[in-house]
C-alpha positions in Angstrom: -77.9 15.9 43.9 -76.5 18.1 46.5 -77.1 17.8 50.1 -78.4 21.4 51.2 -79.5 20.1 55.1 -75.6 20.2 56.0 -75.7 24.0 55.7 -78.5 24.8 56.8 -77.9 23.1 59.9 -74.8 24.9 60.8 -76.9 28.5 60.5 -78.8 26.9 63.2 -76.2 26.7 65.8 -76.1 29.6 68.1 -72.1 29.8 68.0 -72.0 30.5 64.1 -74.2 33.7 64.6 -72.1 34.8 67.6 -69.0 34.7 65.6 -70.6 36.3 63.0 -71.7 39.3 64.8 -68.8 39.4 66.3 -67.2 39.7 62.9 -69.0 41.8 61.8 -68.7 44.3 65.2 -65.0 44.0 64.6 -65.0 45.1 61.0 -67.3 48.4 61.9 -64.8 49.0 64.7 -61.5 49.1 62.5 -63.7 51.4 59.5 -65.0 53.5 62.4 -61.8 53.8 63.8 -59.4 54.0 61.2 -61.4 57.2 59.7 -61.2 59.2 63.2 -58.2 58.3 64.8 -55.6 60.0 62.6 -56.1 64.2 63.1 -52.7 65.0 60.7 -54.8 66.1 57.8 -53.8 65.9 54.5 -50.4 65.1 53.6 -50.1 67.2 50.6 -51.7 70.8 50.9 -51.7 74.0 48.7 -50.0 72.4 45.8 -49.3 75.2 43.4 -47.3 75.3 40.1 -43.5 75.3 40.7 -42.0 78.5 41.2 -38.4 78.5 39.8 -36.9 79.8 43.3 -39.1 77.7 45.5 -36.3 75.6 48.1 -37.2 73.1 50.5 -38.3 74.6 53.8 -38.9 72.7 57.0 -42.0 75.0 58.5 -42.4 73.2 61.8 -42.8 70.4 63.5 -44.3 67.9 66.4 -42.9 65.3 68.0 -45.0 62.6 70.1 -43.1 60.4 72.3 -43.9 56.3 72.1 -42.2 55.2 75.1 -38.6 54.9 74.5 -38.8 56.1 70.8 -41.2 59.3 69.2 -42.4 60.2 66.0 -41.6 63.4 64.4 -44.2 64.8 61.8 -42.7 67.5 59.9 -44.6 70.3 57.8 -42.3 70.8 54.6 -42.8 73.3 52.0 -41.5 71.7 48.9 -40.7 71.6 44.6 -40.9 69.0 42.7 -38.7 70.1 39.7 -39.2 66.8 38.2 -41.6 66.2 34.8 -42.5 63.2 36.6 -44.3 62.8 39.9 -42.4 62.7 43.2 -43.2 59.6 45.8 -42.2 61.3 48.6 -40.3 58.0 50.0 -37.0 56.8 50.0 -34.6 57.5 48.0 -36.1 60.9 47.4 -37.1 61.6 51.3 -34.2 60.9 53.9 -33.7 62.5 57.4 -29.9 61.7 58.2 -29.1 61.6 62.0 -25.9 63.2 63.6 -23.9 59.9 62.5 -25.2 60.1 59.2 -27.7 57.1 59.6 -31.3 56.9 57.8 -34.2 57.4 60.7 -37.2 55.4 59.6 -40.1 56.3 57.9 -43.3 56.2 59.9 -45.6 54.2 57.5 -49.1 53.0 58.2 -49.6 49.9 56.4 -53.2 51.4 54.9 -51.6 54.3 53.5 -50.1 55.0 50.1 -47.2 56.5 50.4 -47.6 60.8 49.6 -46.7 62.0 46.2 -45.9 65.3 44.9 -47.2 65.9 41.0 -44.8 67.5 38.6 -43.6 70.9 38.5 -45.8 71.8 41.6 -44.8 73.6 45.1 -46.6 72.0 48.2 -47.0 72.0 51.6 -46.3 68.0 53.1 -46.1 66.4 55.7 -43.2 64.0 56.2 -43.5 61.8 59.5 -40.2 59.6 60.9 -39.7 57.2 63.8 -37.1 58.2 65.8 -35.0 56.1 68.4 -33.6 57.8 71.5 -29.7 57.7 70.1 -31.1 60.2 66.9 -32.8 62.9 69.2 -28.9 63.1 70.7 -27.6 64.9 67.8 -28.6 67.1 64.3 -30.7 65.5 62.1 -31.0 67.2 58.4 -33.6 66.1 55.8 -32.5 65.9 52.2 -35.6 65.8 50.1 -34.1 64.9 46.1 -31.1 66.7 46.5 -32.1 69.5 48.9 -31.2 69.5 52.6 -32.5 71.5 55.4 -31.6 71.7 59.4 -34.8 69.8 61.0 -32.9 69.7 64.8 -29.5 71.1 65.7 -27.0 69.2 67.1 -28.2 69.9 71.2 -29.2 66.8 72.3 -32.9 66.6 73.3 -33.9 64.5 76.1 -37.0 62.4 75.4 -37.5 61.9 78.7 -38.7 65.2 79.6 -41.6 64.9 77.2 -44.8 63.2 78.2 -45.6 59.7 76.3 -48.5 60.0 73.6 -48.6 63.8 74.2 -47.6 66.1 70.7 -44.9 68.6 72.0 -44.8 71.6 69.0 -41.3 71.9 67.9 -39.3 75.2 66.9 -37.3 74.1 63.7 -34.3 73.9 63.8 -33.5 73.8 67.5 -35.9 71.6 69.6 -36.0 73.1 73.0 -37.8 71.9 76.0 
């Protein structure tokens, strides 16, 4: 025979019902927020069949200053020549700096990572996390085997920029 009165007690206490409206509060709040706060739209757009000319094209971009660092979305017209899909992820997506270093990804933990489906031409949109030292130089994207300009090598200074405010970006170049 179980003894039921145990639980039922603790539904009684007022601090059980606190925490579990509080719970409950904080889960609505991170649903809520998670489906408004992030404006970039889709990350693949317009995907088309592959057009056998069709080269990687960096279109534009925006860069958003974090304090001492900034992330740079990028709008990418791209092929996938492959018969397989494309995970647009490392090793197939790199943006090199001037010394030739890997800059980041920007990943969000809640998000799968974009994919491109076989033989199609899209629109993307790429985002990076870059660190003060990779805004000093070029920095060229190589998406599986293709390589654009995304910055020239004039050094940019992050300072000028205003922290959590999206500065458009003339690709390649950067000028303030």
């Amino acid at each position: 025979m179980t003894d039921r009165s145990g639980v039922m007690k603790v539904f009684q206490r007022i601090e059980v019902w606190v925490l579990l409206v509080l719970a409950a509060g904080a889960t609505a709040f991170v649903f809520i927020t998670s489906r408004d706060g992030d404006e970039r739209g889709p990350v693949v757009a317009n995907a088309e069949p592959a057009k056998p000319d069709a080269r990687l094209e960096v279109r534009g971009g925006t860069l958003v200053r974090d304090f001492g660092n900034a992330r740079l979305d990028l709008k990418v017209h791209l092929t996938n020549k492959r018969a397989s899909k494309l995970l647009l992820i490392n090793p197939a997506v790199r943006l090199l700096n001037a010394k030739g270093t890997e800059v980041p990804a920007f990943v969000l933990p809640v998000e799968p990572p974009p994919e491109l489906p076989p033989h199609t031409t899209a629109d993307v949109l790429l985002r990076f996390w870059l660190e003060k030292d990779d805004l000093a130089g070029k920095l060229t994207l190589e998406v599986d085997g293709e390589s654009a300009e995304v910055k020239t090598s004039a050094p940019y200074d992050l300072g000028k920029l205003k922290n959590d405010e999206p500065q458009r970006l003339q690709v390649p170049g950067w000028s303030h």
